[in-house]
Backbone as a ProteinNet text record, in pm:
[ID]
protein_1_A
[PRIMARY]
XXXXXXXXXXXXXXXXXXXXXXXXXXXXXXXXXXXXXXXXXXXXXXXXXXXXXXXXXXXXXXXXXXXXXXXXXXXXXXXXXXXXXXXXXXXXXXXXXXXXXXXXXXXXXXXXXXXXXXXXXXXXXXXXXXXXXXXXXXXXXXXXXXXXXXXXXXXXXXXXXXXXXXXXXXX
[TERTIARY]
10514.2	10603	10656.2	10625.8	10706.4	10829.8	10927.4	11053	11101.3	11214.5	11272.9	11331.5	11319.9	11421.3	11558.5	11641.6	11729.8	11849.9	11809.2	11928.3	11921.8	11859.4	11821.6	11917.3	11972.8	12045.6	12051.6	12175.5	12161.5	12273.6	12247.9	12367.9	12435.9	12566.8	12652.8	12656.4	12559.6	12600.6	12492.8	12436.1	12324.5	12424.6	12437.8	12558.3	12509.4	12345.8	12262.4	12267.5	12308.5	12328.9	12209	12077.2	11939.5	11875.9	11737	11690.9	11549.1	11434.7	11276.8	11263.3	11259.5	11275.1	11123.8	11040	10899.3	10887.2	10733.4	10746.2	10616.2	10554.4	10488.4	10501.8	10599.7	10621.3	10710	10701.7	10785.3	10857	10947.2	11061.1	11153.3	11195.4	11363.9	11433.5	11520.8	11677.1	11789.7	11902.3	12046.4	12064.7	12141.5	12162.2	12236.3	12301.9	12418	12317.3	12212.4	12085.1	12018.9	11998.9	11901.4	12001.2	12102	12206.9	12237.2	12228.2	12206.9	12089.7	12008.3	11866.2	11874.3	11872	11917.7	11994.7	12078.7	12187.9	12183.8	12090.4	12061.4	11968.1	11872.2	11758.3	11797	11948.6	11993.3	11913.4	11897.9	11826.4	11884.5	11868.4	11914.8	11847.2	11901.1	11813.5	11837.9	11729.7	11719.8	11665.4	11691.7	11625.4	11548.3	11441.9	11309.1	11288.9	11315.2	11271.7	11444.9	11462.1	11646.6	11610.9	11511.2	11467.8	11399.4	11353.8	11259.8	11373.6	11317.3	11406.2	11331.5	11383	11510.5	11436.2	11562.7	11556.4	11459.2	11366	11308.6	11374.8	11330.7	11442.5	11332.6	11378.1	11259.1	11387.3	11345.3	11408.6	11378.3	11491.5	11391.3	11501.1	11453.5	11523.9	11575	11641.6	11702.2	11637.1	11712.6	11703.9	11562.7	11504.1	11359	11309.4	11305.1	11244.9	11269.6	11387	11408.3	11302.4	11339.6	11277.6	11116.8	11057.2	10940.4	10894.8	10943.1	10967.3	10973.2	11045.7	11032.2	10931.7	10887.8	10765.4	10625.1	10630.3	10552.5	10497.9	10661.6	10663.9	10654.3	10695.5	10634.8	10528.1	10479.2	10297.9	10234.8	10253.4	10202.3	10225.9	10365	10361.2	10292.2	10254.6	10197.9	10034	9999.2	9848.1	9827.5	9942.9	9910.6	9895.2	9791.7	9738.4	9824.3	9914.2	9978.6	9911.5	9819.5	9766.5	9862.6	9861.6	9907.4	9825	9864.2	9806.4	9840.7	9772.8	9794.3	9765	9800	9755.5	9723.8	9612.4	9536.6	9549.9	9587.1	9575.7	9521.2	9376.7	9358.8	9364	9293	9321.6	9166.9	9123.7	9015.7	8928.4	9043.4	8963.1	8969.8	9000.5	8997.2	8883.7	8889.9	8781.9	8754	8648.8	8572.1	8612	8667.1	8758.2	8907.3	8925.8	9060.1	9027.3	8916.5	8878	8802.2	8766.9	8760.8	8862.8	8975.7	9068.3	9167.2	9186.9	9192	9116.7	9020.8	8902.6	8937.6	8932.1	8972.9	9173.2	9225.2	9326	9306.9	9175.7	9212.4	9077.4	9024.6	8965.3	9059.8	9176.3	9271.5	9338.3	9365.3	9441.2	9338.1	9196.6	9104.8	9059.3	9051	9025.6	9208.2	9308	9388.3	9388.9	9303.8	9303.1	9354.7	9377.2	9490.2	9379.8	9374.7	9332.3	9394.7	9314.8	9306.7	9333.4	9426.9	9424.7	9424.7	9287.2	9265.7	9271.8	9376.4	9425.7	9378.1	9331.9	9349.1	9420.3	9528.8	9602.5	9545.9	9527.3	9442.6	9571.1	9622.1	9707.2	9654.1	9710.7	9687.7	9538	9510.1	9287	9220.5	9261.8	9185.1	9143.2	9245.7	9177.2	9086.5	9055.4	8929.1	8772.3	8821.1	8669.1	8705.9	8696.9	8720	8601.4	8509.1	8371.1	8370.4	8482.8	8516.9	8559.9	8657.2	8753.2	8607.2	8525.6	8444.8	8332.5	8302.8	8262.7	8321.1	8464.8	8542.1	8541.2	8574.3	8587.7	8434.7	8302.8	8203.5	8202.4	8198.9	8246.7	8325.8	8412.1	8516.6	8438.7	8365.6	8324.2	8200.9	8149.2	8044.6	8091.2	8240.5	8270.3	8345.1	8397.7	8451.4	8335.2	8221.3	8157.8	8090	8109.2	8100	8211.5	8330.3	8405.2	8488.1	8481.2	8537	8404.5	8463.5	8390.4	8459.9	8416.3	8510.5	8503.1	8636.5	8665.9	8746.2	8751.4	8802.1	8729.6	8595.1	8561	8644.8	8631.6	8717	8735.7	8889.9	8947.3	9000.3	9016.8	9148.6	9207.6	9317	9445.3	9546.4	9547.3	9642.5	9578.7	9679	9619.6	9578.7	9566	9536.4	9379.9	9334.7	9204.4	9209.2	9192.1	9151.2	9094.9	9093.1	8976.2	9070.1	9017.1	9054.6	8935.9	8977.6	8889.3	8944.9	8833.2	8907.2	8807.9	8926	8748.9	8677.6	8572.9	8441.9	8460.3	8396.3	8439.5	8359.7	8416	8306.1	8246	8090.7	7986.6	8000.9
9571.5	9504.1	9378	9301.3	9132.9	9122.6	9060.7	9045.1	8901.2	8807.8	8724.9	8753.2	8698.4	8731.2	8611.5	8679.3	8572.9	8603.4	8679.8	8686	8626.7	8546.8	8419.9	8354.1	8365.3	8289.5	8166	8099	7918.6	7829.7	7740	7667.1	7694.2	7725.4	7709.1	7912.8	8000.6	8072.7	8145.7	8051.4	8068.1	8095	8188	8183.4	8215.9	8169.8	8164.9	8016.7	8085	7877	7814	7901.6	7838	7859	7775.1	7836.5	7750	7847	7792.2	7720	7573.9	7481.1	7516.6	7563.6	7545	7403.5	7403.9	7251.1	7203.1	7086.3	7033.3	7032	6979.1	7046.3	7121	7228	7378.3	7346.8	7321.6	7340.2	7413.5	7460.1	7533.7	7403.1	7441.4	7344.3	7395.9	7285.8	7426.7	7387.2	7456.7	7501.1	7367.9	7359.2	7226	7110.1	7086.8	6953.2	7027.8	7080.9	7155.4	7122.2	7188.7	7155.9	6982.3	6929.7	6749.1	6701.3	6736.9	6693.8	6723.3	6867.6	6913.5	6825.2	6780.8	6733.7	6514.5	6475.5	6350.7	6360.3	6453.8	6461.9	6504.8	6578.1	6653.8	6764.6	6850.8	6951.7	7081.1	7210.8	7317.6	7351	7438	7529.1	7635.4	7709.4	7831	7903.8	8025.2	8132.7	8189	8205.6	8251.6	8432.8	8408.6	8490.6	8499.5	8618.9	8639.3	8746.9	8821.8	8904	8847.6	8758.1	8667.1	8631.7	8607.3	8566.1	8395.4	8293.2	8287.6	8289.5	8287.4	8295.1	8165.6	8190.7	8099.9	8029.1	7885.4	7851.4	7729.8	7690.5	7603.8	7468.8	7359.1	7301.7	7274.2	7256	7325.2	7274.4	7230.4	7258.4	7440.9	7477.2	7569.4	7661.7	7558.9	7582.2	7569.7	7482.5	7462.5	7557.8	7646.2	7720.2	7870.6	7847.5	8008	7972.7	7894.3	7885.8	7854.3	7809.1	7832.4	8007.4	8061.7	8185.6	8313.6	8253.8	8278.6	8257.2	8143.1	8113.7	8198.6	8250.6	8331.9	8461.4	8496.8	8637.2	8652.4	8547.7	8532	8585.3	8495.4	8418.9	8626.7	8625.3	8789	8901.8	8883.1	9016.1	8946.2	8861.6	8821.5	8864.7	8827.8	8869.5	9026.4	9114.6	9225.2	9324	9455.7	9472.4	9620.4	9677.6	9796.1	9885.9	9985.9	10046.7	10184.3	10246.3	10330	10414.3	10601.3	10697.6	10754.9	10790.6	10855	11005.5	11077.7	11261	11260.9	11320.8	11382.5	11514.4	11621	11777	11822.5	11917.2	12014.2	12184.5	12215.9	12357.7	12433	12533.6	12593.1	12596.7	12671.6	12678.6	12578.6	12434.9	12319.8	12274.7	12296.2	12258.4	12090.4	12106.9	12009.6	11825.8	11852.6	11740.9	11714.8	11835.9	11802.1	11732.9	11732.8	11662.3	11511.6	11522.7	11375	11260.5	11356	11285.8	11253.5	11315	11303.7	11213.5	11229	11091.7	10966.6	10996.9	10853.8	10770	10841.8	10805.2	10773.2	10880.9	10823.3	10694.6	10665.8	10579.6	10430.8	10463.7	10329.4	10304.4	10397.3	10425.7	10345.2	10366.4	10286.9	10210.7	10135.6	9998.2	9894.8	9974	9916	9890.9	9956.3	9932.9	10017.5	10136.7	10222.2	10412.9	10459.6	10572.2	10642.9	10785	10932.4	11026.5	11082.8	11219.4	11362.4	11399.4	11510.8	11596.8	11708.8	11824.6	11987.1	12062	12164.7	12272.5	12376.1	12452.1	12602.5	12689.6	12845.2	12962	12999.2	13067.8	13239	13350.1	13480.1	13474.8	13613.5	13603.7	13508.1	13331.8	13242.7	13199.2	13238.4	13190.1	13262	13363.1	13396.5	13365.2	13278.4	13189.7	13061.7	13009.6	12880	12774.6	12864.5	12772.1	12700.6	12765.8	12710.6	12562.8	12617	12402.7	12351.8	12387.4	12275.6	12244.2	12303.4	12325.4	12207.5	12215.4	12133.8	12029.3	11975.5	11866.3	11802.1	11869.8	11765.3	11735.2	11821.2	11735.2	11632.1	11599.7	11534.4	11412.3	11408.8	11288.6	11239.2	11310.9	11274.7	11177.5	11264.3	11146.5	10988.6	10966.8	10880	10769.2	10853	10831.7	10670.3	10625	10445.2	10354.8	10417.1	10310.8	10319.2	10505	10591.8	10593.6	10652.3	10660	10784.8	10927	10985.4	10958.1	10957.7	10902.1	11003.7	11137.4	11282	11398.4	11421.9	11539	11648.4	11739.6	11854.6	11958.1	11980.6	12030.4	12149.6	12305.3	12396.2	12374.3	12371.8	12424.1	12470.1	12625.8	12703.6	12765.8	12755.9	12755	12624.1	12499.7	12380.2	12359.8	12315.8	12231.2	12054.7	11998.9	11856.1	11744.8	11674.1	11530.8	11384	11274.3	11159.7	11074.8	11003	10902	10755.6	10659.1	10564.5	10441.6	10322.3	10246.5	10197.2	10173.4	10100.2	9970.3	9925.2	9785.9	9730.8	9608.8	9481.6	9433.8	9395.6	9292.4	9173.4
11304.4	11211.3	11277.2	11226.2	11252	11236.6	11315.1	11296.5	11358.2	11279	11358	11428	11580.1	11693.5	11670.5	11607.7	11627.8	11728.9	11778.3	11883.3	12010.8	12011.7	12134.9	12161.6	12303.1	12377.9	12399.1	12301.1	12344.4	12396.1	12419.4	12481.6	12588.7	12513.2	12641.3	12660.9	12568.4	12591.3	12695.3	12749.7	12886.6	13014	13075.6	13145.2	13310.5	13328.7	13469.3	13530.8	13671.8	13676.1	13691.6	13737.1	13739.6	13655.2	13579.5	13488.6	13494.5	13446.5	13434.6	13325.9	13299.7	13157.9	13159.2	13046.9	13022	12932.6	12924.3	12859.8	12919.7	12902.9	12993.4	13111.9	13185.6	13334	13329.2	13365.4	13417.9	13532.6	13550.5	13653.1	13655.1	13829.1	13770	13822.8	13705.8	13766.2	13750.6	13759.4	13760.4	13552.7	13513.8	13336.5	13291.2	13410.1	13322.8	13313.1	13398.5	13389.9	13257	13222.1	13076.2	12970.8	12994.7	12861.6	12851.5	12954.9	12933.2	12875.4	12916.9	12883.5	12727.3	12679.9	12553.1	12433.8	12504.3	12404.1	12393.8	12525.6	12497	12383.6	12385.8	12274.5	12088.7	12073.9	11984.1	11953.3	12030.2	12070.4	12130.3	12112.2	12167.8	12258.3	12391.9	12496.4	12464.3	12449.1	12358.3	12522.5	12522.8	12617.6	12606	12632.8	12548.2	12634.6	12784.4	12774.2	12938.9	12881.5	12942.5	13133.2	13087.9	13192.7	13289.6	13299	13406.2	13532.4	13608.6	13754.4	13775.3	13740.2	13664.8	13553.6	13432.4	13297.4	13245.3	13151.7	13127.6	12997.8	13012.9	12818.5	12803.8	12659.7	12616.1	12561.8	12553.2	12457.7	12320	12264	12058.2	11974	11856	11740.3	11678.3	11663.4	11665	11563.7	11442.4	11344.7	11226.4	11347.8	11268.5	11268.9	11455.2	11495.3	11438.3	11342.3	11282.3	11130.3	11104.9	10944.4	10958.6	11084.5	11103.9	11149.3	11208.8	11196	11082	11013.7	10838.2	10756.6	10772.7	10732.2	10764.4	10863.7	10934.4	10905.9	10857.9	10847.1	10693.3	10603.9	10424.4	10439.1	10512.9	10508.2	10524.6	10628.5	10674.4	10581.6	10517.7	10415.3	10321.3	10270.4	10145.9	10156.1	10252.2	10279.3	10321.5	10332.3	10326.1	10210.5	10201.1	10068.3	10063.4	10010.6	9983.8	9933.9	9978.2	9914	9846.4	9774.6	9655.5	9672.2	9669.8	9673.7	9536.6	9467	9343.2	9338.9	9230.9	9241.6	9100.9	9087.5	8984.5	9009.2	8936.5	8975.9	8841.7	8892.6	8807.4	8839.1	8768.6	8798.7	8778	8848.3	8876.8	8681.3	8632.6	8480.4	8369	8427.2	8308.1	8262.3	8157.6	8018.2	8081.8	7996.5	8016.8	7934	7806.9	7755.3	7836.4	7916.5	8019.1	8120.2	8206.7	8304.1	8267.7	8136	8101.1	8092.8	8044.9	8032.2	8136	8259.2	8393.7	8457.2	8426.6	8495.5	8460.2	8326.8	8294.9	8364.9	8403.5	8477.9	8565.9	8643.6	8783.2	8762.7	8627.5	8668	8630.7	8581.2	8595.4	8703.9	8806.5	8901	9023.4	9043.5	9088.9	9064.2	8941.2	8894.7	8918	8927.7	9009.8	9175.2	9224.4	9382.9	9428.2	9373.9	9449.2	9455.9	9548.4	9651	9513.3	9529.2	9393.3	9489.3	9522.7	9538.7	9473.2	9419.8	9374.6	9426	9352.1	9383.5	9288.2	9352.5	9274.4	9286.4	9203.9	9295.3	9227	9320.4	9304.7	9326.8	9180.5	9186.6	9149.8	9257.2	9257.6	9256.2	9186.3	9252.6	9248	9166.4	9199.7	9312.7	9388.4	9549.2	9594.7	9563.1	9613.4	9558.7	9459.5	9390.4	9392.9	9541.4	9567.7	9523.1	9471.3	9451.2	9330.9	9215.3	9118.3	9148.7	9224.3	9248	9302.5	9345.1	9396.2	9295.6	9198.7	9058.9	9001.3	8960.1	8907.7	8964	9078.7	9185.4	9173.3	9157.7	9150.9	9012.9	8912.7	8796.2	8805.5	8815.3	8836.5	8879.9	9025.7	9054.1	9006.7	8922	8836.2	8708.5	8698.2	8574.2	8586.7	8763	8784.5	8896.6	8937.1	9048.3	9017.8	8865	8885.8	8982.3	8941.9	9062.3	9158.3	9209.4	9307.7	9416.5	9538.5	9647.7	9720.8	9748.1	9846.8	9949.8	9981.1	10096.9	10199.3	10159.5	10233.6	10114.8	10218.1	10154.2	10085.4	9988.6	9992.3	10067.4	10062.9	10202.7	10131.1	10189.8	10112.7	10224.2	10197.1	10305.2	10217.5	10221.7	10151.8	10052.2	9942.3	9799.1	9715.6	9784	9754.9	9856.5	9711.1	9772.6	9721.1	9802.2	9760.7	9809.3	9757	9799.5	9806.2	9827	9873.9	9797.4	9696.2	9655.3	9634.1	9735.4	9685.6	9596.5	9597	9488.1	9558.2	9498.5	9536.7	9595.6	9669.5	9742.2	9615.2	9564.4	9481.6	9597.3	9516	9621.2	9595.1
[MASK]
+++++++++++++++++++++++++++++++++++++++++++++++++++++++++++++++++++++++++++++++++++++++++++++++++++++++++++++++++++++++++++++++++++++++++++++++++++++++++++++++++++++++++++

């Protein structure tokens, strides 16, 4: 996760009397020559990095340097893609117009970009004809299998069996 550091040490509140100016030439000098240099230019000495022996500092616009910062971190969540897990649940004995109509959800749910988690839940002696949910479950991807892909075989754990489908990459 990206974050602005704004808790960067500046000015007068640098309180090392030596310090590493980076820059084109890197020198140490004593803080009060940095805070001059700084302030002929209208410029802040910012501390970049506080743990170094000595402290390293840069000279900077302050304030540019936060809102370029900002800019940064827009830019990055914007280009990131949120993917969405959805749940489809059926059940070992659903008819065959029920799972159409399930399909067709999760085939909106994947033509949105967003991952199907199909669920089936096996209540009292159903669990012992687990072959049903998998009965059901390839139906299932027979009726969505134009723009789904599994992407987690079917699993039981418990009295739940289920799968992971997500969409199809476009070419």
């Amino acid at each position: 996760m990206l974050y602005i550091n704004k808790d960067l040490i500046l000015n007068e509140g640098i309180k090392s009397r030596e310090i590493r100016l980076s820059g084109e030439d890197s020198r140490i000098i004593k803080t009060e020559e940095a805070l001059k240099l700084a302030r002929e230019s209208d410029l802040d000495l910012v501390m970049v990095s506080p743990n170094a022996k000595p402290p390293v500092c840069k000279i900077m616009d302050y304030s540019k340097y936060i809102y370029e910062q900002s800019k940064k971190l827009k830019l990055t969540k914007k280009s990131q893609k949120i993917v969405v897990l959805k749940e489809v649940r059926l059940s070992p004995t659903i008819e065959e117009h029920d799972i159409d109509i399930k399909a067709n959800n999760a085939k909106k749910f994947l033509s949105n970009g967003d991952k199907v988690k199909v669920s089936i839940r096996f209540r009292g002696r159903q669990n012992n004809n687990t072959q049903m949910g998998n009965k059901v479950l390839d139906i299932f991807i027979t009726k969505i299998g134009d723009l789904g892909v599994i992407e987690k075989a079917p699993q039981l754990e418990g009295r739940n069996m289920f799968m992971i489908v997500g969409p199809k990459k476009q070419a």
